[in-house]
N, C-alpha and C positions, 0 to 999 in steps of 0.2 A: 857583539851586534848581531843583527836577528833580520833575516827582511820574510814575511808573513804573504805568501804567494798567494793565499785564496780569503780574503775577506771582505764580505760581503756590507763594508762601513754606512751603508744609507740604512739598515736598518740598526747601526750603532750609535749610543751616545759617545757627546767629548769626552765625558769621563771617562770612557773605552782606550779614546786614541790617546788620552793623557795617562794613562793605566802600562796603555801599549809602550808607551816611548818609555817610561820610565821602568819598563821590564828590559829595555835594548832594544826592540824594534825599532829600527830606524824607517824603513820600508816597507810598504801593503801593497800588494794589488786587487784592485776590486775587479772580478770578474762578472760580465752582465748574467743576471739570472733570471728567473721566474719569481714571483713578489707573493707569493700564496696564493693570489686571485687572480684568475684570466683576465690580462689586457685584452679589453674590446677595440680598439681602434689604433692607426699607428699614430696618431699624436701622443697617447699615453708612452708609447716608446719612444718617441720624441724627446717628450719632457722626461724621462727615465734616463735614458742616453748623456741627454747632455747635464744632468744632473751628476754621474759619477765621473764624466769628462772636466765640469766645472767648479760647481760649489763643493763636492766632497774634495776633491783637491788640493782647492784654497782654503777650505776646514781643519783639512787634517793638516797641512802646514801651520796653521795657527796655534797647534797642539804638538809638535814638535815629531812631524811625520812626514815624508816623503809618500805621493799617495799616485798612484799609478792606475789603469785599469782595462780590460781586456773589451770589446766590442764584439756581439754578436746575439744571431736569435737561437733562443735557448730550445732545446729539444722538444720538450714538455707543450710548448707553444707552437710549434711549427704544424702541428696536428687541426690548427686553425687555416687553411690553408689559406685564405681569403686575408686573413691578417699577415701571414707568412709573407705572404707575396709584396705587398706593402712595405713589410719590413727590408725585407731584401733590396730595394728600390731606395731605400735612406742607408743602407749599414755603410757603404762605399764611403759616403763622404763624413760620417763620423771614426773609420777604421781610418784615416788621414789627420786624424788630431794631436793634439800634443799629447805626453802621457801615456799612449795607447799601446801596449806593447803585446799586444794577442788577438789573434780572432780568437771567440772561446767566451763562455764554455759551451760548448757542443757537442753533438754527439747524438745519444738513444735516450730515449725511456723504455717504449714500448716496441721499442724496433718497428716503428709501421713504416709505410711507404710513404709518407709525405717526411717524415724523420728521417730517412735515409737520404731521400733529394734535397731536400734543404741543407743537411749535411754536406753532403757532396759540394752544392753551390758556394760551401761557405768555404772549404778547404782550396777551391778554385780561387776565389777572391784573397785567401791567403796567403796561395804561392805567387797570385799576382803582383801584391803588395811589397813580397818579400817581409811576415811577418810568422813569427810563433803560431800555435795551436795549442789552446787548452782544451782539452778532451774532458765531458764529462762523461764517467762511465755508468751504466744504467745500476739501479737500487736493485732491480729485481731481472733475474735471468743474467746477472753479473758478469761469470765469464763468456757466456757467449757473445756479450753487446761487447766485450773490452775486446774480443780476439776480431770478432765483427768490426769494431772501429779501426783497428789496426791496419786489418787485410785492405780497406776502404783506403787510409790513410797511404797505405804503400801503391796503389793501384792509379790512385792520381797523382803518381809521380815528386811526393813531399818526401824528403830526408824526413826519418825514423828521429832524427838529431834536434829535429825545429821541432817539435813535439810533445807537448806533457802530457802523460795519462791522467787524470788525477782518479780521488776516491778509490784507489787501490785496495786489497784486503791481500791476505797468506793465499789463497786463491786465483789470483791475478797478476800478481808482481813478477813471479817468474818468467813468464811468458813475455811482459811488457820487457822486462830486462836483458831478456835472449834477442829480441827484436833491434834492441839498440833504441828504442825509446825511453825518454823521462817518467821515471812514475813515480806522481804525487802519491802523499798519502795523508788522510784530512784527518785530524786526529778530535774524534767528534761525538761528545759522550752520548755512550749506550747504544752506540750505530756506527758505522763507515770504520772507524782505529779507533782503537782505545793508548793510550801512551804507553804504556807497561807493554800491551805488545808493539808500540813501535818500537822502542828500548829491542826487544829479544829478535826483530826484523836486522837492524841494523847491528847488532850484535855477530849475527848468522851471514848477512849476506855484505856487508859492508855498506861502504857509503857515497859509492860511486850510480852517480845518476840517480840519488834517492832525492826527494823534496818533500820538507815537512811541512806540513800548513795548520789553518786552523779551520775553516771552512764557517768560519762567525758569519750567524745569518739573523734572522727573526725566530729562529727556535731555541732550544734548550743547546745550549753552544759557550765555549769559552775563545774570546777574540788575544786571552793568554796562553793559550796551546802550546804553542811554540817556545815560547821560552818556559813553559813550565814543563816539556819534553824535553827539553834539554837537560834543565839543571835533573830529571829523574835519569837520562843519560849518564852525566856525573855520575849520579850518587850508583850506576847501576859497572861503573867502572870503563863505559867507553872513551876511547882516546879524545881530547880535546879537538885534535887536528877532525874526526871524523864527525865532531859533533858541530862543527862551524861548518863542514862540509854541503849536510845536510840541513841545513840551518840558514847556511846566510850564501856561499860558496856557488852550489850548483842552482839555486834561485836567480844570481847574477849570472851564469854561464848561462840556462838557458835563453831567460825573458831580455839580455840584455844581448841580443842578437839583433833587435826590433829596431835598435839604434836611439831608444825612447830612453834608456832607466844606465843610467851610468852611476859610480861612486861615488864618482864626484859630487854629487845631487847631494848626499849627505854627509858626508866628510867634509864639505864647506857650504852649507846651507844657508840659504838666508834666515837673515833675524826674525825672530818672533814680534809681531807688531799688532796687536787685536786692534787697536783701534782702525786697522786698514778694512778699508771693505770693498764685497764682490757685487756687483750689479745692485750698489746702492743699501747691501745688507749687509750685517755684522752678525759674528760667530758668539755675542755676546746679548744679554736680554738687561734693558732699562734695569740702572743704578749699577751695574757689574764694573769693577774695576779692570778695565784692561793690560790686559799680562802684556810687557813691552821690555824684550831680551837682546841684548846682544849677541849676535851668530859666536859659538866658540866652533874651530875649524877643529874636527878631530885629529889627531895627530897619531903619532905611530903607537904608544900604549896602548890604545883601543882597540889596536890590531893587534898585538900582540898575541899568541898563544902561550901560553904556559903551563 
């Protein structure tokens, strides 16, 4: 079993999440992000919001997925400052949803100063809650914005422990790891990790406090990452114990802190029912035969190591 820490599913088809479940992912978390295009108004983050809180949800349980997701204004937008504020004004009462197991992703782009305070605002609101922090670390100026997030992150007073870094590189992991914080790593081709060197990362430093993602968005991305780093794990000769570790293990230690994402959730899941619908809509398009399964409760082989 697999649970998929960073995936971006509103810009994914079913055949993704039916792709996914049938690789072993049992669990996603969809983290809020930036859409390619500036939202001009806070309705659009509105209908954004309650879209990954709602309909992806009950989508990807119809497809044989646990589907979870993080709440928060993304860095790259907070530079709108007029919109920033707006948003800040709604995030409270969608960080209190069901499902919601992070503020995040957050953090820098361009380390500007309306990036910083928004930041800053949003870690507040997460030690209020008493919830996670997914850290996005900036594309460019990389380790300064990750060690920069960090110092931010210790300064207002959050355990290092509630914390994921993600978008990690061989440049940044050490530091995040000395710290005592989580660091993802998005394994996301031609950019961010590549698998082969996630394989030679975990090889080198083990597997303690690593998380492997996939970081499936609207670009050139595989939402099978994760289970296709693994089984390169396998075949690269790391221990089984270290590659569930990283895989499925310290995904539930962190985000399941939030009190939102328990095992339970997939190890006895509810039945697959398409013909069930959310606000009057089905996950199905005119003449489609509805897939209708009865729940199997995982049991201990699934767990198994071997």
């Amino acid at each position: 079993m697999y649970i998929d820490t960073h995936t971006h599913m509103i810009s994914r088809t079913t055949d993704d999440y039916e792709a996914m479940a049938a690789a072993g992912v049992v669990a996603c978390i969809e983290p809020a992000f930036w859409l390619g295009q500036p939202r001009t108004n806070v309705g659009s983050y509105i209908d954004y919001l309650s879209t990954i809180i709602g309909w992806e949800r009950f989508r990807a349980g119809q497809f044989g997925l646990r589907h979870y997701c993080t709440i928060g204004l993304n860095s790259k937008e907070a530079n709108n400052e007029e919109l920033a504020e707006a948003v800040m004004e709604i995030l409270p009462r969608f960080a209190l949803k069901e499902g919601v197991v992070a503020i995040g992703e957050i953090g820098y782009d361009e380390q500007t100063d309306p990036e910083d305070r928004y930041f800053r605002q949003q870690l507040d609101l997460a030690r209020e809650l008493s919830l996670p922090v997914m850290i996005h670390t900036p594309h460019r100026d990389k380790k300064r914005g990750t060690t920069r997030s960090m110092d931010v992150v210790v300064e207002h007073g959050l355990d290092p422990s509630w914390v994921v870094v993600d978008h990690n590189n061989e440049e940044t992991m050490q530091e995040v790891l000395d710290r005592g914080f989580w660091a993802g790593f998005s394994i996301y081709p031609g950019t961010k990790m590549g698998n082969e060197r996630m394989v030679a990362i975990v090889r080198r430093y083990g597997a303690e406090r690593i998380i492997v993602d996939s970081a499936c968005d609207w670009g050139v991305s595989d939402p099978l990452a994760v289970p296709k780093t693994a089984e390169l794990m396998r075949r690269g000769g790391i221990a089984e114990e270290a590659i569930r570790t990283v895989t499925y293990t310290n995904a539930l230690a962190a985000y399941g802190r939030s009190g939102q994402m328990r095992e339970e959730d997939w190890l006895n899941p509810p039945p697959i029912d398409q013909r069930t619908l959310y606000m009057g809509n089905s996950v199905l398009r005119g003449g489609q035969e509805p897939r209708v399964a009865l729940a199997r409760r995982r049991g201990e082989e699934d767990l198994r190591i071997e």
